[in-house]
SERO-4910 file (N, C-alpha, C, O; in steps of 0.05 Angstrom, whole numbers):
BEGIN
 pado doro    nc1    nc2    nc3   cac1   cac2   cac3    cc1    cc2    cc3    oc1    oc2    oc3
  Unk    A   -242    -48    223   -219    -40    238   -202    -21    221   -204    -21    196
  Unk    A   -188     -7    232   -169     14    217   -140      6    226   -136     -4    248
  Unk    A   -121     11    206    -87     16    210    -85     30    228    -94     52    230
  Unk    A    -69     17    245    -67     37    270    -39     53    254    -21     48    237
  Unk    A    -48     78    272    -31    108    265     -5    111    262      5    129    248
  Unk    A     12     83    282     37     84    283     46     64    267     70     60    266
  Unk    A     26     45    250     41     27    237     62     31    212     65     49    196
  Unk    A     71     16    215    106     28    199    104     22    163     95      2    153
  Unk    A    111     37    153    113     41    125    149     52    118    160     73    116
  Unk    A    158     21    116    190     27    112    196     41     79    185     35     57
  Unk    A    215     58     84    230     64     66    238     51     35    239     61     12
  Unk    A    243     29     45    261     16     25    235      0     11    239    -10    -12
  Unk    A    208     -2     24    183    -15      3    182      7    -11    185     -3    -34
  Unk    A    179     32    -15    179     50    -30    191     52    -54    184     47    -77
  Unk    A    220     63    -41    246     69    -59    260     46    -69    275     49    -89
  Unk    A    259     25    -58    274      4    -69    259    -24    -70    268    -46    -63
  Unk    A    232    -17    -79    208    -36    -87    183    -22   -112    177    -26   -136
  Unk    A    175     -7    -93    144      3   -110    154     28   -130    145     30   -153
  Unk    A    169     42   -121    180     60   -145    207     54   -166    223     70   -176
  Unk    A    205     32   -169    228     20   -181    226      8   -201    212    -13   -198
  Unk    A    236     11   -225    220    -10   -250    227    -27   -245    248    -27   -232
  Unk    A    212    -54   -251    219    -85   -251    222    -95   -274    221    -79   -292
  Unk    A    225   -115   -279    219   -143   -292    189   -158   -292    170   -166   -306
  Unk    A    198   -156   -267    165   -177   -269    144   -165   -242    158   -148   -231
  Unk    A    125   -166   -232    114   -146   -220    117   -125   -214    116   -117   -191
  Unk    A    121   -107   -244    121    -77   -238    107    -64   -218     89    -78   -208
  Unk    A    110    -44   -211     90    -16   -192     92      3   -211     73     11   -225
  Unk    A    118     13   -213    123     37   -221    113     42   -238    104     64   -232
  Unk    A    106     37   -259     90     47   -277     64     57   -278     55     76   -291
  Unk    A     49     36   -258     23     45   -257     28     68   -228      8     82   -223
  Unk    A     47     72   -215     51     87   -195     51    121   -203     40    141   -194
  Unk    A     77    113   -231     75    141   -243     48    148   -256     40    171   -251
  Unk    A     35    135   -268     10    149   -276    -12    168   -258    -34    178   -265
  Unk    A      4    169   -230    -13    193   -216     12    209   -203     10    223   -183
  Unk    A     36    204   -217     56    223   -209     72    210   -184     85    227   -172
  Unk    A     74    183   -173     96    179   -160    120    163   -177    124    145   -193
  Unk    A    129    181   -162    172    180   -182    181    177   -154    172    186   -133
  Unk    A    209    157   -162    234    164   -142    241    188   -134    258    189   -116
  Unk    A    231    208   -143    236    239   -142    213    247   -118    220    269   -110
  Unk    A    199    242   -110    176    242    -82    168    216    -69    144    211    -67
  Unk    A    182    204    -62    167    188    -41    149    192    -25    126    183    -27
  Unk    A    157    204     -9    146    217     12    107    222      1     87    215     13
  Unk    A    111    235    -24     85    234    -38     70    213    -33     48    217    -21
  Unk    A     78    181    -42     69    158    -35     57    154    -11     34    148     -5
  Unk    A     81    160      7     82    146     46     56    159     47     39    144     57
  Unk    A     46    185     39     23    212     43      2    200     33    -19    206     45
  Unk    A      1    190     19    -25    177      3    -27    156     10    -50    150      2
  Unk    A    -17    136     21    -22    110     28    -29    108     60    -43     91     71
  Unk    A    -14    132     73    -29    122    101    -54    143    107    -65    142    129
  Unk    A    -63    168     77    -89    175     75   -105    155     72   -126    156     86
  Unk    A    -99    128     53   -120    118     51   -122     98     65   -141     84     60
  Unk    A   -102     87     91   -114     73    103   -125     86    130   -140     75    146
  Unk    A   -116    110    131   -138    132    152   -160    131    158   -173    133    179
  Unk    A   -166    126    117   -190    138    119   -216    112    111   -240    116    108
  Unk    A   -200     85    109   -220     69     99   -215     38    126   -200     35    145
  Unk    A   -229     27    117   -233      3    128   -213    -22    122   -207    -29     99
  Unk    A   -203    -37    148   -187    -56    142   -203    -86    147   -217    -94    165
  Unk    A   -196    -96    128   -205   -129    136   -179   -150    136   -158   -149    124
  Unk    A   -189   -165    153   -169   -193    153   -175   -209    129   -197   -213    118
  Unk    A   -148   -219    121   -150   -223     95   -129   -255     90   -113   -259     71
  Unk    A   -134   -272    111   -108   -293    124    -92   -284    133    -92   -259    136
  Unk    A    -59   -309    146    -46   -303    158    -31   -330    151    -39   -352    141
  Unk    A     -9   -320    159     15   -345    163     31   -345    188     26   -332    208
  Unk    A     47   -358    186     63   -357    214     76   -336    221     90   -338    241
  Unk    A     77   -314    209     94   -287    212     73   -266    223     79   -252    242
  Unk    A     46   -263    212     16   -252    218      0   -253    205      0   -267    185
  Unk    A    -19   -235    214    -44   -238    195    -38   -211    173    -24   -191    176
  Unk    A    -54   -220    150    -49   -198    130    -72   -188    127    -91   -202    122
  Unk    A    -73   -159    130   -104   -136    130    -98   -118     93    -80   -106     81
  Unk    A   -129   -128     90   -128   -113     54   -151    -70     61   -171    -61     72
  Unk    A   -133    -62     50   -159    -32     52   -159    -29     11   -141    -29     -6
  Unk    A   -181    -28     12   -174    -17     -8   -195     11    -15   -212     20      1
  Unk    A   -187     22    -45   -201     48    -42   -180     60    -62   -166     44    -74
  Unk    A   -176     93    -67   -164    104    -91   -149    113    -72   -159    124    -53
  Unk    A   -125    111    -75    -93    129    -79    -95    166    -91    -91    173   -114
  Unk    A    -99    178    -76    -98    203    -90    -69    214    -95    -57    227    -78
  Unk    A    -56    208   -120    -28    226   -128    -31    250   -138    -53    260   -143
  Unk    A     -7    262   -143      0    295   -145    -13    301   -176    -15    323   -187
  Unk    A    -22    274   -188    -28    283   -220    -55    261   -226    -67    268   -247
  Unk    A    -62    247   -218    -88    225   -213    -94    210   -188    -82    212   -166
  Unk    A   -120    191   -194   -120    175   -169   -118    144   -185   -120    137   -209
  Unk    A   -115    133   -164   -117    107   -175   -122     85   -157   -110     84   -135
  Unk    A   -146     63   -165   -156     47   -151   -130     28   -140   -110     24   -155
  Unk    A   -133     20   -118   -118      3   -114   -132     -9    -83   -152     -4    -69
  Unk    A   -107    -30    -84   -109    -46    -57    -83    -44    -43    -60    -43    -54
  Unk    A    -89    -41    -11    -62    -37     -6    -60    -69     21    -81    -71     33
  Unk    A    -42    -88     28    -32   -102     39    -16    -91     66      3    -76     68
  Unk    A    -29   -103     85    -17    -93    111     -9   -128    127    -20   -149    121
  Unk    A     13   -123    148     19   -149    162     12   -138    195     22   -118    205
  Unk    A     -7   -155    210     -1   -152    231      9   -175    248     -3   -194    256
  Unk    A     44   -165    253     59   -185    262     53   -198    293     45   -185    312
  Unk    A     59   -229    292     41   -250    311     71   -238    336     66   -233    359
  Unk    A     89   -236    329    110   -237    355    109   -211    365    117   -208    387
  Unk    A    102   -196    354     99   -168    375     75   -145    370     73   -123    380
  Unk    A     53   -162    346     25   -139    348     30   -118    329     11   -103    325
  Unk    A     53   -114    314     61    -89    298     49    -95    269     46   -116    256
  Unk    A     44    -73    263     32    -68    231     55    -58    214     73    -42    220
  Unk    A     46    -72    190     71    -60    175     63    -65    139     54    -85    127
  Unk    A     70    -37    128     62    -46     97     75    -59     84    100    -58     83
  Unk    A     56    -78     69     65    -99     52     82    -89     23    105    -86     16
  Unk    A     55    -89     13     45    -75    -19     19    -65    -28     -2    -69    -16
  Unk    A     22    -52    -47     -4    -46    -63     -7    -56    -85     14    -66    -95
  Unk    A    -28    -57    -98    -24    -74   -123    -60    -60   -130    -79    -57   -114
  Unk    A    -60    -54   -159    -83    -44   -185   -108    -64   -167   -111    -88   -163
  Unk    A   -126    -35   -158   -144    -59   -152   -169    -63   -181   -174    -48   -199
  Unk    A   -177    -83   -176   -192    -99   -204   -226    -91   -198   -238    -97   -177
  Unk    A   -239    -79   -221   -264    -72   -208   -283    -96   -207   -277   -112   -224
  Unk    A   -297   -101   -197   -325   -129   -190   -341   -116   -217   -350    -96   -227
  Unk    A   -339   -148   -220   -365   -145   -247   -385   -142   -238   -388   -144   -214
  Unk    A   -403   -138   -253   -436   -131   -246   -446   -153   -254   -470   -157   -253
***
C-alpha cells in the first residue's frame, strides 16, 4: 500500500520536533548530516513525501487513535542520503494519514 497523496505532514513535526536539537531523542543531527536545517524545511516535507511516493507502506500495529504504517528506504537531502524509517498514523475516527516520525533506520544483519 502507499501514503495516500493528501496525507498531512504538519508543520510543527518538522520545525518544532525533527529539526530541533534535543535532549534526548535527537533528529537534528542526524537530519543535518544531509543538509536539513531550520533554514529549509520545506527541504524535509520534499524528501519525505518523495519517499513515501515512491516506496511501500506496511502496517506496523495500532492503538486506539489508528493504525501506524512504517516505509522505509533513503531520504535524499540537499547534501546526502540517509537511511531511514519514516512512521505514518492512519487515524480510526476519520481514515486520515498523518506523519509521525522518522527515525535512523538500522541495517539487517546478514
Amino acid at each position: 500500500m502507499k501514503i495516500p497523496a493528501d496525507a498531512t505532514i504538519a508543520d510543527d513535526k518538522l520545525t518544532g520536533y525533527l529539526l530541533v536539537p534535543r535532549p534526548r531523542d535527537d533528529k537534528s543531527g542526524f537530519l543535518a548530516q544531509a543538509g536539513f536545517t531550520q533554514q529549509n524545511p520545506q527541504a524535509l516535507r520534499e524528501a519525505i513525501r518523495r519517499l513515501a511516493d515512491s516506496s511501500e507502506a506496511v502496517e506496523d500495529g495500532d492503538n486506539e487513535y489508528g493504525t501506524f504504517l512504517r516505509v522505509e528506504g533513503d531520504l535524499i537531502g540537499p547534501l546526502a542520503m540517509l537511511s531511514v524509517v519514516l512512521i505514518w498514523m492512519r487515524r480510526h475516527v476519520d481514515g486520515s494519514t498523518h506523519f509521525v516520525t522518522l527515525k535512523p533506520r538500522k541495517e539487517k544483519e546478514a
